[in-house]
C-alpha positions in Angstrom: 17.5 -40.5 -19.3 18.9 -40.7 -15.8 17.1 -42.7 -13.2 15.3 -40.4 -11.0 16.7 -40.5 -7.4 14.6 -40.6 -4.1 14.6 -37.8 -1.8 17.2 -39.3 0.8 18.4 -42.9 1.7 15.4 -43.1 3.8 12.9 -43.4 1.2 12.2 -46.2 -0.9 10.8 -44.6 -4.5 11.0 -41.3 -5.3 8.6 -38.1 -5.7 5.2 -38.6 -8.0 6.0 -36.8 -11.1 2.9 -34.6 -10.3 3.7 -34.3 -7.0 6.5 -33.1 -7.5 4.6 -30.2 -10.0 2.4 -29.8 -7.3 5.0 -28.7 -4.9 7.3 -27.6 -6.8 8.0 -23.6 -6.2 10.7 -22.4 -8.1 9.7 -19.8 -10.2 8.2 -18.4 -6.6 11.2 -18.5 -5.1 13.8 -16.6 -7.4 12.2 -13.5 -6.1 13.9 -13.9 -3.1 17.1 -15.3 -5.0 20.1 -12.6 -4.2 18.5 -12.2 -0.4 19.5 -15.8 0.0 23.0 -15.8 -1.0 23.3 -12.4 0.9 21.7 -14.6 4.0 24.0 -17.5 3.0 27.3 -15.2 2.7 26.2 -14.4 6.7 25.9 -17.4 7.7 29.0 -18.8 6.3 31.1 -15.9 7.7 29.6 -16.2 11.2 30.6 -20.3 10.8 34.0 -19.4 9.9 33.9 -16.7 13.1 32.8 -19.3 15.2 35.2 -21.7 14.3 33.3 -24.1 12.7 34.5 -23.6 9.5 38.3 -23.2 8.7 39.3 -19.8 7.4 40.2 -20.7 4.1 36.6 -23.5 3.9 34.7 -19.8 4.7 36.5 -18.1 2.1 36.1 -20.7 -0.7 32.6 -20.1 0.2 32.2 -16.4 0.0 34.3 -16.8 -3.3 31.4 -19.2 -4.8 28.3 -17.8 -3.4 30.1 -13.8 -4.6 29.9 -15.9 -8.2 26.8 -17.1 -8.0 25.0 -13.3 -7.1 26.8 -12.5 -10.0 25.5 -15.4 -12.1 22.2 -14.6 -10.8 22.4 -10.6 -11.3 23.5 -11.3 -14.7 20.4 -13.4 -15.8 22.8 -16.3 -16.4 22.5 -18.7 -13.4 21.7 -22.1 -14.5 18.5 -23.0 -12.6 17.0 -26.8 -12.5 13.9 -27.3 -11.3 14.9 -30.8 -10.3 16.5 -29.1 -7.1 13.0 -28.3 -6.0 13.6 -24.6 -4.6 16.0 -21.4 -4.6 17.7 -23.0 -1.7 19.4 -26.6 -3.5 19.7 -24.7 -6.5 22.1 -22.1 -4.9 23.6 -25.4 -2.9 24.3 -27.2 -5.9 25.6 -25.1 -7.6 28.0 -23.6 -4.9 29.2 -27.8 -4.5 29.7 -27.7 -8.6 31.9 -24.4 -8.2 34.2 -24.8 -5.3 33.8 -28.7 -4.2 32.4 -30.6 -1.6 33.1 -27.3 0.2 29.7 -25.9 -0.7 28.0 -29.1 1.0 29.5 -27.7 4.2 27.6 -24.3 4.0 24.5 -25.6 5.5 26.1 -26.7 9.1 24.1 -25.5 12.0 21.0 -24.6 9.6 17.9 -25.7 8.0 15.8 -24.5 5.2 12.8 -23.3 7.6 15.2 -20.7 9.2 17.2 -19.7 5.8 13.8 -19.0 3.9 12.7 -17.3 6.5 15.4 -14.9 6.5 15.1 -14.8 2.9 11.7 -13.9 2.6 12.1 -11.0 5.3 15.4 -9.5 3.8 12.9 -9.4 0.4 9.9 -8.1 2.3 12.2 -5.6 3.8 13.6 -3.8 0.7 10.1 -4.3 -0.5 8.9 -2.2 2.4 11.3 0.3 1.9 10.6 1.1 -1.7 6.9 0.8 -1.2 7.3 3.9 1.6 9.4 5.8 -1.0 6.8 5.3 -3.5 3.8 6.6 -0.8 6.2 9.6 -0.3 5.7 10.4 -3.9 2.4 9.8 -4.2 1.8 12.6 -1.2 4.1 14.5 -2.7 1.5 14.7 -5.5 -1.6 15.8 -4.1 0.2 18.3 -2.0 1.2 19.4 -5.6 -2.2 19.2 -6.8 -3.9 20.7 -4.0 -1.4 23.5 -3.9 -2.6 24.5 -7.3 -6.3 24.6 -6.3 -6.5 25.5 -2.9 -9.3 28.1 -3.8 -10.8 26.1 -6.6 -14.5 25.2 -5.2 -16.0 22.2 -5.2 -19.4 20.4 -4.1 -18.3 18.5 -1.1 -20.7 15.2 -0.8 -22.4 12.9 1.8 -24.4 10.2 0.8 -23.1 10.9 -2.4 -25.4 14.0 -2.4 -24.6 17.8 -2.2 -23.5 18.4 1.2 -21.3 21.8 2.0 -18.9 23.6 -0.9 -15.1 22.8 0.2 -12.1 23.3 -2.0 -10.8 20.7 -4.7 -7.1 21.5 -2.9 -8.9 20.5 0.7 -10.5 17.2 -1.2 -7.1 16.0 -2.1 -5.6 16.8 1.2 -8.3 14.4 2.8 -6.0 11.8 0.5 -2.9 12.6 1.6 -3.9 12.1 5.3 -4.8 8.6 4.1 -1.6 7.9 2.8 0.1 9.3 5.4 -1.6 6.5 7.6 -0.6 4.1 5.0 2.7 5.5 5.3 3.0 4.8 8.4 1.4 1.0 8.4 4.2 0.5 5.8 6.9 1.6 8.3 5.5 0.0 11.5 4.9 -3.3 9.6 9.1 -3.0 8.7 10.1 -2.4 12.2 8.2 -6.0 13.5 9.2 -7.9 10.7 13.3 -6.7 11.3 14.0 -10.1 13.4 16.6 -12.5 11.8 15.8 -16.2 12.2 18.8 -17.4 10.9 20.0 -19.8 13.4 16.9 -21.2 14.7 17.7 -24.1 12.6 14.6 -26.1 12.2 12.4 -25.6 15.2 15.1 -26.5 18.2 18.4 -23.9 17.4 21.4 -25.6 16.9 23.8 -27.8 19.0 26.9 -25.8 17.1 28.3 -22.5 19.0 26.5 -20.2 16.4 26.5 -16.3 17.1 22.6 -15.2 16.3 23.5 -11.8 17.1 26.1 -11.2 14.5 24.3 -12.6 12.1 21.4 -10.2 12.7 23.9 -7.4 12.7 25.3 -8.1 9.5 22.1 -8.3 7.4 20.8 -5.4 9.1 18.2 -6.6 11.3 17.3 -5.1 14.7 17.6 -7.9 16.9 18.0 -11.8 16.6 15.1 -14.1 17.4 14.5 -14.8 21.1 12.2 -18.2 20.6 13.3 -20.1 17.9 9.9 -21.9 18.0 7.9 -18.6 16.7 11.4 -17.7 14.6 10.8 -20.2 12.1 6.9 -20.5 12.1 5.8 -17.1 12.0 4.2 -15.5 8.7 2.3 -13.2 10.9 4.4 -10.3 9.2 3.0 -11.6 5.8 -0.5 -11.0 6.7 0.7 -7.9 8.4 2.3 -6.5 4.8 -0.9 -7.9 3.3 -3.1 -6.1 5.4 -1.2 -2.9 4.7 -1.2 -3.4 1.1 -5.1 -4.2 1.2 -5.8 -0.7 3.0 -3.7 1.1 0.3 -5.6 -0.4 -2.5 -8.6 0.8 -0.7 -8.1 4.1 -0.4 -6.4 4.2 -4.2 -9.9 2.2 -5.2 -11.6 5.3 -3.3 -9.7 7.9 -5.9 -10.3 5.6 -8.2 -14.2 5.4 -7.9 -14.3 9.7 -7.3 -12.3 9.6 -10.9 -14.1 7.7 -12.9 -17.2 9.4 -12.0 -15.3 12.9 -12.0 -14.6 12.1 -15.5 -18.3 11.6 -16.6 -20.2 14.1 -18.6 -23.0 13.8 -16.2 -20.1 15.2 -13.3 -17.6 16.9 -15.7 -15.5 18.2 -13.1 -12.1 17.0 -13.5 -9.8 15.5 -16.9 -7.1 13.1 -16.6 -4.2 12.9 -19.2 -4.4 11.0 -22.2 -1.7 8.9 -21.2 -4.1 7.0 -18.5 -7.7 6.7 -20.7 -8.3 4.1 -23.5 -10.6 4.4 -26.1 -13.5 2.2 -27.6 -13.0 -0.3 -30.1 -16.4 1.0 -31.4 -17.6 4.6 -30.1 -15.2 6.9 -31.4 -15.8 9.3 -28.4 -15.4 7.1 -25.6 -12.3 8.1 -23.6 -12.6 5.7 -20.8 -10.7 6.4 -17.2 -8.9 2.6 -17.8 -6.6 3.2 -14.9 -9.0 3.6 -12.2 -10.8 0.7 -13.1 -8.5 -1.2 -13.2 -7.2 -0.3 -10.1 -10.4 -0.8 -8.7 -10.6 -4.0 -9.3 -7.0 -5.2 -8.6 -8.2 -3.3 -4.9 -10.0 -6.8 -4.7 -7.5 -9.2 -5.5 -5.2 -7.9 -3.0 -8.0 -7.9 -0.6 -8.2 -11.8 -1.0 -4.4 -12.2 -0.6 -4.9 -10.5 3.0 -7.5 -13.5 3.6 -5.7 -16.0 1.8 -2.2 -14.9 4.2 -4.6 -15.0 7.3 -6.3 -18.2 6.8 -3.1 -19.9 5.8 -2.3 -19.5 9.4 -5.3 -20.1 11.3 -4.8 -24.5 11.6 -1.2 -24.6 11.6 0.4 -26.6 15.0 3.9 -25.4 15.6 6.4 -24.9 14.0 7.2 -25.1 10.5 4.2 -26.5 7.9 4.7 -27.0 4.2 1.4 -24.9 4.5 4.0 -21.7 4.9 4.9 -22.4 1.4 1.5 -20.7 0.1 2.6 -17.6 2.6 5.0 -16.2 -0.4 2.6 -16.0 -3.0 0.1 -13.4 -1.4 3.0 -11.4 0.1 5.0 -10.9 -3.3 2.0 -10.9 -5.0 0.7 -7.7 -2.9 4.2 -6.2 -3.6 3.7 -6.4 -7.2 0.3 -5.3 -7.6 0.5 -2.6 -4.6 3.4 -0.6 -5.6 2.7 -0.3 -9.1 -0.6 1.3 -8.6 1.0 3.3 -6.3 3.5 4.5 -8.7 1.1 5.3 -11.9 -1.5 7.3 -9.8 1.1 9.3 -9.0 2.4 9.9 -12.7 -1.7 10.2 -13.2 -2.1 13.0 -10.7 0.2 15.6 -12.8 -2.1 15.0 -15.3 -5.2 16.0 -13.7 -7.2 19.0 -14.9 -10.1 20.7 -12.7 -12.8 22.1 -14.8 -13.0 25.1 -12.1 -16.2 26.8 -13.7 -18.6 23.1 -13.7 -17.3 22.5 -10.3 -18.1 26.1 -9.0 -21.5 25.9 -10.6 -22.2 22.1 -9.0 -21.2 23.7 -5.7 -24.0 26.2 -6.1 -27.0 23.4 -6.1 -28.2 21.2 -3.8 -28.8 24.2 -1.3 -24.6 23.7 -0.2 -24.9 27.2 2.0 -28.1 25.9 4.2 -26.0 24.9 7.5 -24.0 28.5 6.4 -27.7 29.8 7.0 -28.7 28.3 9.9 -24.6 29.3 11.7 -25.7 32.6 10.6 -29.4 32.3 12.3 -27.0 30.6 15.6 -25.7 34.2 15.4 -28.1 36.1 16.0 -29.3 34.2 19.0 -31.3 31.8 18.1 -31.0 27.8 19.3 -29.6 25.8 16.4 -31.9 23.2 16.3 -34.4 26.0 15.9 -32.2 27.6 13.3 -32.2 23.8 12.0 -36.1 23.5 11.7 -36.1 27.2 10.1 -33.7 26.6 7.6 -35.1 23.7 6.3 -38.2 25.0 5.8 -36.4 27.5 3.6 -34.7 25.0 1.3 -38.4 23.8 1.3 -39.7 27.2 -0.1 -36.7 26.8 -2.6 -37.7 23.3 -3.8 -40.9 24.3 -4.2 -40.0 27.5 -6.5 -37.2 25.8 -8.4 -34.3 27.7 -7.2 -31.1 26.5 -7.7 -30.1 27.9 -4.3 -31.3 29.6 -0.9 -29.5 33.0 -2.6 -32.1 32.8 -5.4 -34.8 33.5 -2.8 -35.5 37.6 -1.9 -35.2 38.8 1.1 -38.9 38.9 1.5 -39.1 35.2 1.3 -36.3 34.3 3.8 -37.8 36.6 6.6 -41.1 34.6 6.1 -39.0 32.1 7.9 -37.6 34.2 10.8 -37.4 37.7 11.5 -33.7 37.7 12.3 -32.7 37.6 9.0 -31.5 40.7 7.4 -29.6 41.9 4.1 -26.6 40.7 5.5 -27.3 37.2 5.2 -26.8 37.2 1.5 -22.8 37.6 2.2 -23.1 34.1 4.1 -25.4 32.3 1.1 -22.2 32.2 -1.5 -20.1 29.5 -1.8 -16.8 31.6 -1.9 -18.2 32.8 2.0 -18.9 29.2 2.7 -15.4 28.2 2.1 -13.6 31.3 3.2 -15.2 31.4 7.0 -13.9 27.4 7.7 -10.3 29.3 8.2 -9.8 27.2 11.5 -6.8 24.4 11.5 -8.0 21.2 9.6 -10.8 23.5 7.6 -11.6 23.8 4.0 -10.6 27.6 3.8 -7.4 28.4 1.1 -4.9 29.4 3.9 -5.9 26.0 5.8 -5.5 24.1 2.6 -2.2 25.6 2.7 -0.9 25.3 6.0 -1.7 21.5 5.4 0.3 21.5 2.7 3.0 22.2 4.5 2.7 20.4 7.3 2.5 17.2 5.5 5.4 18.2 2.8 7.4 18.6 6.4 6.5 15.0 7.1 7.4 13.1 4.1 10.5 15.1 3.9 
């Protein structure tokens, strides 16, 4: 066995064995593999630009580090975990391809500023999938809701029956949530799009490197302006993490509506067999797994926003080996984020109204009382009067077991006010309820649909 080697001349013994467990993070780090040698293959054409490197030294390099994508594409890169991180590994084995070339590469960097870069070109294309995969997700309910835009509902506050509204107007309310998400995704891309590469390890670099081109070539907006903040900020980790936690909350929203949409007790909706589970002991049990679980993944990404946050919060500048625990929450986010995103969607084609239970639910709970007391409005009298009337009414109603105020005669409601009339039993349905809320942003079927396009134009 070969003696184990210090770190550097400087040190007299080397790593703890568990230390060097402990810190160890390569497995981490091969997610953000191919966007270091894509940051590498930068940096060693803007040395050779520069003059710092001879022509042929930069293209010896390219030549290697092209190999070793394609190594690492190909699942056949041969990774040690003796060379700690993504960063030697891809070092040594550039030096075992091409020579004591490869040991040249990093001139006028450090790792600080390289995994920096790396972790932003991943969060980056991260980003932009994640936004692709919200676009399909609106997509989706605009789908849905298109297809019931005059299927009625209970709408609920306090979890109790509030107004009728329609099931295509309930998903809507979604899709202007994701929308928002939508756009967190996209404003957290544009701060994150600064290249670090070049800031070195804290100070920049004493070589005549060219920032700017670098940032041009890997796509980046600008180049850092401090290179300080360049290599210590992670505030776009908590940033993505913060996205991603306000995404699972609004799928762990769905998620809670679903699985008690999907009860017997509420019977108003059924999702495809593809995304229940069964019991391993009641034969009947077809159990909304997909909501649940997405429920409670909602909470662990939740805890990666406060784990990215508090990671932060003690650290002096610049770089910490702290910022090592910063990848962890961030890909983990990614991975737990856009797969959710991307199976409620598949789930949403799936989902079937039960239009009848749902019309019948929106006739309880007195849903047309407000409709009752607009109508009183009407016909001149104060609302808060029409207010006090009205619920008197529903009072009545209680009392006598009606379902609804339309259950009542006419007789009963004009024991409450003498403004009402025969006409007031066209405003007491649900279909009239819904139908008169035709204004921009209201439940009514045209509204539903002019929504519906208006969001389709924005994810388009």
């Amino acid at each position: 066995m070969a003696e184990k080697q210090a770190w550097s001349p400087l040190f007299r013994e080397p790593v703890s064995d568990d230390f060097n467990d402990f810190h160890e993070c390569l497995e981490q780090d091969k997610r953000i593999a191919l966007q270091d040698v894509k940051g590498s293959m930068v940096h060693a054409a803007m040395l050779t630009r520069a003059g710092i490197l001879t022509f042929e030294e930069g293209a010896a390099l390219q030549e290697g580090l092209s190999q070793i994508a394609t190594e690492m594409g190909a699942g056949t890169f041969p990774w040690d975990k003796a060379h700690e991180d993504v960063h030697m590994n891809v070092e040594m084995r550039l030096t075992a391809l091409i020579g004591h070339v490869g040991k040249k590469l990093h001139t006028a960097r450090s790792r600080n500023d390289q995994v920096a870069t790396g972790i932003r070109l991943y969060a980056r294309e991260e980003l932009d999938s994640l936004a692709a995969e919200l676009k399909a997700l609106i997509a989706g309910f605009c789908d849905l809701a298109e297809r019931h835009a005059d299927t009625i509902m209970p709408g609920f506050t306090h979890l109790q029956v509030a107004q009728p509204v329609t099931f295509g107007h309930h998903m809507m309310a979604y899709a202007e949530m994701f929308l928002r998400d939508l756009q967190r995704v996209t404003q957290a891309r544009e701060r994150l799009n600064i290249c670090p590469l070049g800031a070195a390890a804290l100070a920049g670099s004493g070589y005549p490197i060219d920032p700017e081109y670098s940032a041009a070539e890997l796509g980046f907006s600008s180049a850092f302006r401090n290179s300080l903040d360049a290599v210590s900020d992670r505030d776009y980790v908590a940033d993505i993490c913060h996205t991603g936690a306000v995404i699972m909350a609004h799928l762990s929203r769905l998620s809670e509506e679903i699985i008690l949409w999907t009860t017997p007790m509420f019977d108003f909706i059924e999702i495809g067999d593809a995304f229940c589970t069964g019991s391993s002991i009641m034969p009947q049990k077809r159990n909304p797994d997909l909501a649940e679980l997405v429920r409670g993944k909602a909470a662990r990404v939740h805890g990666n926003l406060t784990t990215s946050i508090a990671l932060m919060k003690a650290q002096p500048l610049a770089f910490n080996k702290d910022q090592q625990e910063s990848k962890p929450p961030l890909t983990d986010t990614f991975e737990n984020v856009r797969p959710a995103v991307r199976i409620f969607t598949q789930m949403l084609g799936t989902v079937r109204p039960h239009a009848e239970r749902m019309l019948d639910a929106s006739d309880t709970g007195y849903s047309t009382a407000t409709d009752l007391a607009d109508y009183l409005v009407r016909k001149g009298m104060p609302f808060r009067d029409a207010h006090h009337v009205v619920a008197a009414t529903v009072g009545m109603a209680r009392d006598r077991n009606c379902r609804s105020l339309a259950e009542l005669s006419l007789v009963d409601l004009q024991t409450h006010s003498g403004l009402i009339g025969e006409d007031v039993f066209s405003v007491l349905t649900v279909a009239g309820s819904v139908a008169c809320r035709s204004h921009r942003g209201g439940t009514a079927p045209s509204q539903v649909h002019r929504a519906i396009a208006e969001v389709r134009r924005l994810i388009a």
